[in-house]
C-alpha positions in Angstrom: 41.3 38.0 71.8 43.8 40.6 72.9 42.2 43.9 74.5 42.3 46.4 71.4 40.4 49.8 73.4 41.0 52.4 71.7 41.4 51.1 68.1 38.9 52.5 65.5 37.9 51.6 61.6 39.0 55.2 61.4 39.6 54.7 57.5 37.2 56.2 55.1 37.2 53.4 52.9 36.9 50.6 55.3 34.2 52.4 56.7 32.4 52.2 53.6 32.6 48.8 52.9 31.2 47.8 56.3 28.6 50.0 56.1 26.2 47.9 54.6 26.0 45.4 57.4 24.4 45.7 61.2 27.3 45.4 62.7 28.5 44.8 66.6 32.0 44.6 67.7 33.5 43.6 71.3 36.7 44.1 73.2 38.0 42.4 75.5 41.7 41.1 77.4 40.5 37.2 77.2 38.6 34.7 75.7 36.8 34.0 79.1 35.6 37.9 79.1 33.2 37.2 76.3 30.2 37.4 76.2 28.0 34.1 75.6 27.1 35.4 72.4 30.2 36.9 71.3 31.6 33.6 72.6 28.9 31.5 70.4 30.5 33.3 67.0 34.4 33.2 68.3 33.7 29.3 68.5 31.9 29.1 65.6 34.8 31.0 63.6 36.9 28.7 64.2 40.0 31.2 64.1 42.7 28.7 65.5 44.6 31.2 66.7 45.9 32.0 70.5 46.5 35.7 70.1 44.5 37.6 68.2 44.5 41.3 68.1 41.3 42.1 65.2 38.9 39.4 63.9 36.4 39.6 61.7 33.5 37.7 61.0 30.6 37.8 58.4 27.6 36.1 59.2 24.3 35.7 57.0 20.6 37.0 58.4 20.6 33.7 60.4 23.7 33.9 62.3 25.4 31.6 60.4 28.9 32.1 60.3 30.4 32.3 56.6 33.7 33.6 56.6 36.1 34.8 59.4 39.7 35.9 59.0 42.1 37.6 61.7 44.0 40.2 59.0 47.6 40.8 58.8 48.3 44.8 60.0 51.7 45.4 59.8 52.6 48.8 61.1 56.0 48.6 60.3 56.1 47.8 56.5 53.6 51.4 55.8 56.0 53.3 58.1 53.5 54.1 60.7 51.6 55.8 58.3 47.7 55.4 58.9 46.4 55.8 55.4 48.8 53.3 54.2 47.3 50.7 56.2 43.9 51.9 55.7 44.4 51.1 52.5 45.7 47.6 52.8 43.2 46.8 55.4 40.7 47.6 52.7 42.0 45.2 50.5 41.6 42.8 53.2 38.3 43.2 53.4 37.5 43.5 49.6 38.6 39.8 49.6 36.8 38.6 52.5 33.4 40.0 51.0 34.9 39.0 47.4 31.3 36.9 46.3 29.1 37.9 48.8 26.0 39.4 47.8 25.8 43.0 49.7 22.7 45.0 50.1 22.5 48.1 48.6 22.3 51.4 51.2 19.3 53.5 50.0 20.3 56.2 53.5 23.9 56.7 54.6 23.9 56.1 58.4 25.3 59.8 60.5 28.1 58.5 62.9 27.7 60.0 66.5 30.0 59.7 69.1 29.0 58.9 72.5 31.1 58.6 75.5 31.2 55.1 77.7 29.3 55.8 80.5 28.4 53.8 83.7 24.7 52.5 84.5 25.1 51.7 88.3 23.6 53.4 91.2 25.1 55.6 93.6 27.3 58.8 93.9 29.7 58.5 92.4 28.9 55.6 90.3 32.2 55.4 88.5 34.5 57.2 86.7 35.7 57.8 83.1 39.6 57.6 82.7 40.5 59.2 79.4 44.4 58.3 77.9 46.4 60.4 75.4 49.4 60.1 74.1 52.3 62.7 73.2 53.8 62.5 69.5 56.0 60.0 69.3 58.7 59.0 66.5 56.9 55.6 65.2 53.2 57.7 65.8 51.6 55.4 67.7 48.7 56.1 69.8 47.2 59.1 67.6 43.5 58.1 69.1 42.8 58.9 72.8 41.2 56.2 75.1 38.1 56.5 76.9 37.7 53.4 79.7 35.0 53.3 82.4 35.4 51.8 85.7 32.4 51.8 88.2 32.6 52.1 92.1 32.4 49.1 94.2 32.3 49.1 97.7 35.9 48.5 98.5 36.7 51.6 96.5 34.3 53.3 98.8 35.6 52.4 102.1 39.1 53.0 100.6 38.9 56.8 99.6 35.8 57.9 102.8 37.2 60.8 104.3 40.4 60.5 106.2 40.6 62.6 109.3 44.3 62.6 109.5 46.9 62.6 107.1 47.9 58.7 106.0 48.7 56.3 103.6 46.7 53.8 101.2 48.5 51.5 99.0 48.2 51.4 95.3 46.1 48.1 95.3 43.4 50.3 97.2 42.9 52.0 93.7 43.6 49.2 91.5 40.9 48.9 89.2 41.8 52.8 87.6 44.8 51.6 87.7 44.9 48.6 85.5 43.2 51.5 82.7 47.0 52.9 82.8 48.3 51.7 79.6 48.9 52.3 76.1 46.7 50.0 74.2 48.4 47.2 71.9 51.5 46.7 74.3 49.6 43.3 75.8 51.4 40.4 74.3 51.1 38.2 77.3 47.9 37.3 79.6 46.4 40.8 79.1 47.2 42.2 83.2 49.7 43.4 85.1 52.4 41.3 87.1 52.6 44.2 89.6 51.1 47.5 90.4 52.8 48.9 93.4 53.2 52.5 95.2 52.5 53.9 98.5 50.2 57.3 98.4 49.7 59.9 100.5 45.7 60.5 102.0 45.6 63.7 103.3 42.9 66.3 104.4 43.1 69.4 101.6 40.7 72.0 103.7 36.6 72.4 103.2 34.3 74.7 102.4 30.7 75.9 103.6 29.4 73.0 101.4 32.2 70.4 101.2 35.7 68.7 102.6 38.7 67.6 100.3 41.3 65.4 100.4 44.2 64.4 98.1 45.9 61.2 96.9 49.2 61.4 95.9 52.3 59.3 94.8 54.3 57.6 92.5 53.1 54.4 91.1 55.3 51.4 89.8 54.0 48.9 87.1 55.3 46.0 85.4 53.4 44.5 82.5 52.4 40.8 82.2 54.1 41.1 78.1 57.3 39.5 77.0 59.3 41.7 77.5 58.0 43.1 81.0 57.1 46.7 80.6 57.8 48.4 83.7 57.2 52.0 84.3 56.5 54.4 87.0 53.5 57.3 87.3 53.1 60.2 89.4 49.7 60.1 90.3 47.3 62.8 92.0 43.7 62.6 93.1 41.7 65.6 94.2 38.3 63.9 96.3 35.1 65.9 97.3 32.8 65.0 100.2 29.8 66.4 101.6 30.3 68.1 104.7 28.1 65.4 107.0 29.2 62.3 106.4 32.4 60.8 105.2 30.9 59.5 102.2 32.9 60.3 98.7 31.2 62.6 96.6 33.4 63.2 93.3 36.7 62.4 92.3 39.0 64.4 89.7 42.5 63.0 89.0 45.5 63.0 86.8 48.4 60.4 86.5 51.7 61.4 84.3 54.2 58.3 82.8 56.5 57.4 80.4 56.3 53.9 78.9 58.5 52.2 77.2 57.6 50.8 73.3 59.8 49.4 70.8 63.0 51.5 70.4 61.3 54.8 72.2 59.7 55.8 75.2 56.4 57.4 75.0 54.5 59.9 77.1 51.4 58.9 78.8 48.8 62.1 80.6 45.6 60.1 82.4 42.7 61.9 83.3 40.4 60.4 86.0 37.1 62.1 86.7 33.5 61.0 88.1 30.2 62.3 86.3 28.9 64.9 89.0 24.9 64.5 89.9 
């Protein structure tokens, strides 16, 4: 099941068919990232299929799986155009519930959106990268991306407090950087044949209360897809720490790029920034 961040029933219509029904959803590059489960109801669905973008599945009260279908969206034939395919995506739904006794909503359920957010311990615990996209010929990519990425100890030791100016490779900083992509470009294994770059690490002066220090460079990717998307970013990293101690105490970033899709090249502006205490 092909990593779909970012995608939304944003369609009126489809929302209100699907609103009678508890519903969960997961995402995910790979099969093997499922939950058990998720993984329990993929099986049981019986999809046949080895890529697979959006599946749905309708189960009864008991779990029991009694229809499934991966629909046909087809950008392309509704010119980009995201009512269009609401609307056909609607129909696909009308005839996977076609039959189906539905409950009747007595109270209309108030959306609320809520941020991803990051449940381990420590300061920082993470970061939330947020993706948007400039307009674009085909209008891809209207909805920005939210992805969250905690701190492991590697990253720690990586970014502590550098004394003198030096260099980290890009692999230092790889897990924000797999986040760096448009989503629906992964035809292949959902990952990255490369992510390369040398950065600067550099002291950026202190105050009574804290000490900086700045990442900086460009960054080279190539996509694990057919057709090997490869594109470069300019990325800067602003990093606060405590003035005893070298530990890392919040991290602000941006990364610019422009990557290739179809026939056009689109503009890419990453924001990377921990959840201060």
């Amino acid at each position: 099941m092909d990593h779909v961040r970012g995608s939304s029933l944003a369609w009126p219509e489809s929302l209100e068919t699907l609103r009678p029904f508890v519903m969960t959803w997961w995402s995910g590059r790979t099969i093997k990232d499922m939950p058990d489960d998720i993984r329990a109801v993929f099986n049981d669905a019986n999809l046949r299929q080895p890529h697979i973008n959006l599946a749905l599945v309708v189960l009864d009260s008991k779990g029991k799986v009694l229809r499934s279908v991966v629909p046909s969206i087809r950008p392309p034939e509704f010119r980009f155009d995201p009512e269009a395919q609401g609307r056909d995506f609607k129909s696909q739904l009308d005839n996977l519930l076609a039959g189906l006794k539905l409950p009747k909503v007595e109270k209309l359920a108030k959306p609320k959106l809520t941020l991803p957010d990051i449940c381990s311990e420590g300061q920082p615990n993470g970061v939330r990268i947020f993706l948007t996209f400039a307009a674009n010929r085909l209008n891809h990519y209207r909805t920005p991306i939210v992805e969250t990425v905690p701190m492991t100890e590697e990253l720690r030791k990586a970014l502590s407090y550098p004394k003198n100016a030096g260099t980290i490779s890009a692999s230092n900083v790889r897990a924000w950087l797999e986040q760096v992509y448009p989503a629906a470009v992964m035809d292949g294994k959902g990952g990255f044949r490369k992510i390369d770059g040398k950065l600067t690490f550099a002291p950026a002066g202190a105050d009574d209360a804290y000490r900086y220090a700045v990442v900086e460079g460009e960054v080279e990717f190539v996509l694990d897809n057919e057709g090997r998307s490869t594109y470069k970013g300019s990325l800067s990293v602003a990093l606060k720490y405590r003035r005893e101690g070298n530990a890392l105490y919040s991290i602000r970033g941006v990364c610019e790029s422009v990557v290739p899709k179809g026939p056009e090249k689109i503009r890419m502006t990453v924001a990377i920034e921990s959840r201060p205490e």
